[in-house]
N, C-alpha and C positions, 0 to 999 in steps of 0.2 A: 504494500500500500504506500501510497507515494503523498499521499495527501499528509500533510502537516502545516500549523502556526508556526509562526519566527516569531522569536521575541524579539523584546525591546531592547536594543543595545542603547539608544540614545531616546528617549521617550521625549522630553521636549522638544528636540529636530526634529523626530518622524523619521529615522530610521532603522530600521529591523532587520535580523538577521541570528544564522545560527550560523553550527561550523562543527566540521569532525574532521578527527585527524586517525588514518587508519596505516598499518602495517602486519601483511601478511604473506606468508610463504602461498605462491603459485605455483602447483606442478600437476603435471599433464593426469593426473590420479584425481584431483582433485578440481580439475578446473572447469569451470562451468559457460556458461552461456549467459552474460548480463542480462538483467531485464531495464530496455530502454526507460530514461528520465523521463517524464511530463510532468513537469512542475511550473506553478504561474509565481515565479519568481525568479531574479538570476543569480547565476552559479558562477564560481571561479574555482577552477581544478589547479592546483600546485602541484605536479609532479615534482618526486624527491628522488624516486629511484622508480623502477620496472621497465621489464621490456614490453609496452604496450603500443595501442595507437589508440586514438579516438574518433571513434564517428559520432557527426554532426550533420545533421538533414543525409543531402545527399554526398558530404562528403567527408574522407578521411584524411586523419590527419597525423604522421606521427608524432612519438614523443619523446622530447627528452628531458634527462635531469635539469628539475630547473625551468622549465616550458610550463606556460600560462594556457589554461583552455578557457574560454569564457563564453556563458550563453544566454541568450534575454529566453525572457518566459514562454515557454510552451516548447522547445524548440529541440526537436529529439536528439537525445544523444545519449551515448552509451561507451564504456572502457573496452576494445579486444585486448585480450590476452593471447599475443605474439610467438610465446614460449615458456616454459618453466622462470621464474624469477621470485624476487623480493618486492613486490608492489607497496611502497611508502607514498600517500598524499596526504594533502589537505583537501578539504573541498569548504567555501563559504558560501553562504546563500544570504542572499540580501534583498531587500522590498525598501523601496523610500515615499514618503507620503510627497504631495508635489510641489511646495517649496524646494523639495532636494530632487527631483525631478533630472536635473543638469546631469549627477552625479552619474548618474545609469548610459552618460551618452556611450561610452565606449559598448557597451552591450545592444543597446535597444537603434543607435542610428548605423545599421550594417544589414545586407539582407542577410535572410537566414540561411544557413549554413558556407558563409565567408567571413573574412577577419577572424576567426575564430582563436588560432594558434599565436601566443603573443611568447616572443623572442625577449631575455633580459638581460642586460649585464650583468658581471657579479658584482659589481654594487649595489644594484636591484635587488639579486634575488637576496644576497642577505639580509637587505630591510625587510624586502617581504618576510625572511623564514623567522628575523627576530618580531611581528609583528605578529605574523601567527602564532610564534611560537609563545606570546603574551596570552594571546587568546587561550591558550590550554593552559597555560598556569595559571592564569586568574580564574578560570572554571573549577580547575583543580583544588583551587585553596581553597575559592571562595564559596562554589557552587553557586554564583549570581553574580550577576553581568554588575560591573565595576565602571567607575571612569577609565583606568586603562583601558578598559576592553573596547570601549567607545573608542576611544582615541586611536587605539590600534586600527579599528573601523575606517575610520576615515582618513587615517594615513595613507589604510590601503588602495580605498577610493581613488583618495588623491592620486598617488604613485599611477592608478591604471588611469586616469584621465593622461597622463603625461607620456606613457609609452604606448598609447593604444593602436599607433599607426609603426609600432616594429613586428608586423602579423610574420608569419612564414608561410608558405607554402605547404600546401598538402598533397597527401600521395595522390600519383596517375592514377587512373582509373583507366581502364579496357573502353574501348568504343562501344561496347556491345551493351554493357553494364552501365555508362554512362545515358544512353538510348534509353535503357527500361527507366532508369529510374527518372528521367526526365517524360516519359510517358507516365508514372505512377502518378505523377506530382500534376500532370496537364488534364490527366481521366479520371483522377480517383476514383470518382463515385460512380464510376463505368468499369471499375477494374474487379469485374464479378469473383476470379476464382484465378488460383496460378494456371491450371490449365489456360484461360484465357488470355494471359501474359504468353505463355508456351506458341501458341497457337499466333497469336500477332507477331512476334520475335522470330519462329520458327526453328526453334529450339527445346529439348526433352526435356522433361520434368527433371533428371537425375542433372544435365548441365546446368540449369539453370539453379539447380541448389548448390552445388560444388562453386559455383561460379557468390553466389550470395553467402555461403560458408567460408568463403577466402578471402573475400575482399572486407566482408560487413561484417561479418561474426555472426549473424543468425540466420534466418529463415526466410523464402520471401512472402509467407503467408504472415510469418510473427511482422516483418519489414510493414506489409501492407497495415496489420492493425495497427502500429504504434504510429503513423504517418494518420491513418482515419479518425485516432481517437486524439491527435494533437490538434487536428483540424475542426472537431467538435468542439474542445475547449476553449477555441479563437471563436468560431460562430456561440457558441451558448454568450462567449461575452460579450458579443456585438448584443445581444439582444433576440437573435433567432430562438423560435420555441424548439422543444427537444423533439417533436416528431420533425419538423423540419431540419433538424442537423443530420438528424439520423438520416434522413434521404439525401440530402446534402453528402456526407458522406460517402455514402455505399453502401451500409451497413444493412444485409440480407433482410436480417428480424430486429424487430424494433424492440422485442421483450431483449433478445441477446445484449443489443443494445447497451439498455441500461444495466444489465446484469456485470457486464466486463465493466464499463465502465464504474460501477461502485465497488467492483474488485481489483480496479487499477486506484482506485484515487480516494476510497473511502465515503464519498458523497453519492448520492444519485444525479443526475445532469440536471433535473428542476433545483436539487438543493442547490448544487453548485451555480445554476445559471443567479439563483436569487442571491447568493452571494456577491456578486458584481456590482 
C-alpha cells in the first residue's frame, strides 16, 4: 500500500515530508520484482551504493554512487536490481503548501519521465549525505521532527533548486521497445490485453516479455497497470468522476477497478478523488 500522510517538518511554512534511509544485501536468491511508486507527492532517491538502475515513465536511467533520482507526483517509477549487490539509499518525500510552491520547481517544471537523473559534485553530495544524515539522527534521538530536521529540509530544497539542470543521460532503449511504449502512452485506454500489443508490434508473447524483463524489470501487463492507475490519479484530480476515469483508462471492469486501486493506495478513487 502506497498511500500515506507526511508530516510536518516545518508546520508554519507548509512544508511536509518524510524520509527512510535503507541498506540491504541483494542477491539473485532473494531478489525480487519492485512494485512501481504512485505517490501524489515528490520523491528524491540518494543513491549510496548498488548496482541498480531506475525506471521512470518511459524511461531508464542508470545509477551511480552518489546520483540524485527525483520525481513530481504521480509519476511511475521503480528500482531494477542489475545484479547481486549492497543497495544503500535515502529516499525523501516532500509536499509544500503554495506559498512554497517555487521550491518543487526542479521536480514539477520537467515533463515526465526526463530530467530525472541529477549529477553532483563531491561537495554536493557531502552536504547532501550530512543533511540526511541529520534527518536520521534527529529521528533517532528524538523520535519528532526538530528545527534541524527543518533546516536540513530546506537546505536540501535549496541545494536541488541550484543543481537541477546537471541531469545525465539515460540508458538507450531498443527501437522496438521504445515504439511500444510510446504507443502504450498514445492508446492507453485502447490497449485491451498484451496479446493486442503482440498483434500491432508483430511480435510473440515470450519476446515481448524477455524484451520488458531486461530493459524495465517487470511485466508488460504489470507495465500497462501501473501507467493506467497513475493516469487515474491525475484524472480523479482534475475533477473527473471515477466511472469516467475508469473508461478513460482502459480498465476492463469497473468493480476491478476500484478493487486494485484501494489495494495499490489504501483509498477507494471516490475517497481519494474527495480528497483533492
Amino acid at each position: 500500500m502506497e498511500y500515506h500522510e507526511l508530516s510536518s517538518i516545518l508546520t508554519e511554512d507548509g512544508i511536509y515530508a518524510d524520509f527512510s534511509y535503507a541498506k540491504r544485501t541483494i542477491v539473485a536468491a532473494t531478489r525480487r520484482r519492485e512494485e512501481a511508486h504512485i505517490h501524489d507527492y515528490c520523491e528524491i532517491y540518494f543513491n549510496l551504493q548498488g548496482d541498480v538502475s531506475f525506471s521512470v515513465e518511459n524511461t531508464i536511467y542508470p545509477v551511480e554512487s552518489g546520483d540524485l533520482i527525483i520525481t513530481m507526483p504521480n509519476e511511475v517509477h521503480y528500482c531494477i536490481y542489475n545484479g547481486d549487490c549492497t543497495h544503500e539509499h535515502y529516499c525523501l518525500w516532500i509536499r509544500a503548501a503554495e506559498p512554497f510552491q517555487p521550491l518543487l520547481s526542479p521536480f514539477v517544471e520537467r515533463e515526465r519521465g526526463q530530467g530525472n537523473r541529477i549529477r553532483l559534485d563531491e561537495r554536493d553530495k557531502e552536504a547532501l549525505g550530512r543533511w540526511l544524515d541529520t534527518l536520521l539522527r534527529e529521528r533517532d534521538v528524538e523520535h519528532r521532527v526538530t528545527v534541524k530536521s527543518g533546516a536540513a529540509v530546506m537546505n536540501i530544497l535549496n541545494l536541488l533548486n541550484d543543481v537541477k539542470h546537471q541531469t545525465a543521460a539515460p540508458l538507450h532503449l531498443p527501437e522496438l521497445l521504445r515504439e511500444i511504449l510510446a504507443y502504450i502512452d498514445r492508446e492507453l485506454g485502447k490497449v485491451w490485453s498484451v496479446q493486442g500489443l503482440c498483434d500491432t508490434f508483430f511480435i510473440s508473447r515470450s519476446s515481448l516479455a524477455r524484451l520488458f524483463k531486461r530493459y524495465l524489470g517487470t511485466t508488460p501487463s504489470k507495465y500497462v497497470e501501473n501507467k493506467r492507475l497513475a493516469l487515474a490519479k491525475r484524472l480523479l484530480e482534475e475533477g473527473l468522476s471515477v466511472q469516467a476515469t475508469c473508461e478513460r483508462c482502459g480498465f476492463p471492469d469497473y468493480s476491478h477497478f476500484i478493487a486494485l486501486f484501494r489495494t495499490r493506495f489504501g483509498i477507494t478513487p471516490f475517497q481519494y478523488s474527495r480528497k483533492q
